[in-house]
C-alpha positions in Angstrom: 27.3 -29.4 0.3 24.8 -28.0 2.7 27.2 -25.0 3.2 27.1 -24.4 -0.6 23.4 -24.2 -0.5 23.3 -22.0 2.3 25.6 -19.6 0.9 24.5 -19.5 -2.6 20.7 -18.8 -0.3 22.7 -16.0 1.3 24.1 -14.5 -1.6 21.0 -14.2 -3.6 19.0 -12.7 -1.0 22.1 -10.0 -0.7 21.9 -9.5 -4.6 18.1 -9.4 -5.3 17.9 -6.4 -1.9 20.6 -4.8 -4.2 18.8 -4.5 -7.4 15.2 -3.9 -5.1 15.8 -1.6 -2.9 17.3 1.2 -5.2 14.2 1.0 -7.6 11.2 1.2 -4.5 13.8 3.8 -2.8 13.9 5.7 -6.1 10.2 5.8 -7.2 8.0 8.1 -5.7 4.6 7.1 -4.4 1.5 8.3 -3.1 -1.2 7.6 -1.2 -4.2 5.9 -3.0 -8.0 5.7 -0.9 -10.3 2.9 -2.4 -7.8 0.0 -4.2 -6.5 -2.1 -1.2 -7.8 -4.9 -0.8 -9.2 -6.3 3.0 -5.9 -6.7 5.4 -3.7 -5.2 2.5 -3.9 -1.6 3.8 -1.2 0.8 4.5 -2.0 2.6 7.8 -5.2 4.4 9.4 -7.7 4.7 7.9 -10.7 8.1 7.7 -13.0 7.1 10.2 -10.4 6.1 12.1 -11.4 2.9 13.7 -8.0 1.3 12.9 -4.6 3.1 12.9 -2.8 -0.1 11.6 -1.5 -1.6 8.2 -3.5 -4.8 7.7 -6.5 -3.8 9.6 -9.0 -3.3 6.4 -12.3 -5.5 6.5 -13.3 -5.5 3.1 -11.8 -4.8 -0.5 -11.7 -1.3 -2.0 -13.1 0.5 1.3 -13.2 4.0 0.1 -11.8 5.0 3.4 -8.1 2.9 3.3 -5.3 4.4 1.4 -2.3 2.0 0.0 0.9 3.4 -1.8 0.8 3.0 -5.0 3.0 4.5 -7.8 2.9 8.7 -8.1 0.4 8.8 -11.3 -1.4 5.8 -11.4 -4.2 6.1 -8.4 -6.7 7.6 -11.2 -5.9 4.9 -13.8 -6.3 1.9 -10.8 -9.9 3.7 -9.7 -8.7 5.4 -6.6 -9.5 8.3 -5.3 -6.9 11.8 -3.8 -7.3 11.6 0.1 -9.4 15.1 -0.4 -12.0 13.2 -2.8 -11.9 9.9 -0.5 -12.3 12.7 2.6 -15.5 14.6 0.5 -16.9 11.2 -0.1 -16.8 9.8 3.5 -18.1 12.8 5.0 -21.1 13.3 2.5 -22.0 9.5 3.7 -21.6 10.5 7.4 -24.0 13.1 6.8 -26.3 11.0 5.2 
């Protein structure tokens, strides 16, 4: 009976990678400065003191970028990497 179990285990994960992995391979993305939330970034980020995913102190930091569906940055509050760019450097300056 254990060997059931592990099987059926087996075979599901093999299925649901199927079915995922075709829909994130076929979406296109983009890159999306001020929605991650603190350790859920995707890589560096503009001042670069960090140049890992998961390295994000606080939520919504106008300076980390996640991936996010191509379209729908505006609609979740984010910002292009050239506004989140114009935005950090007018706050250096200041």
């Amino acid at each position: 009976m254990n060997n059931k179990l592990i099987l059926s285990a087996a075979l599901a994960a093999v299925v649901s990678a199927g079915v995922i992995a075709p829909a994130e391979a076929g979406g296109k993305k983009e890159k999306c400065y001020g929605v991650a939330k603190a350790a859920q970034n995707d890589c560096a980020n503009l001042a670069g003191t960090h140049s890992c995913a998961g390295q994000s102190k606080v939520d919504n930091d106008k300076g980390e970028w996640k991936l996010v569906e191509k379209g729908t940055c505006s609609t979740l509050g984010g910002l292009s990497k050239k506004e989140a760019k114009e935005l950090y450097n007018s706050a250096a300056k200041a």
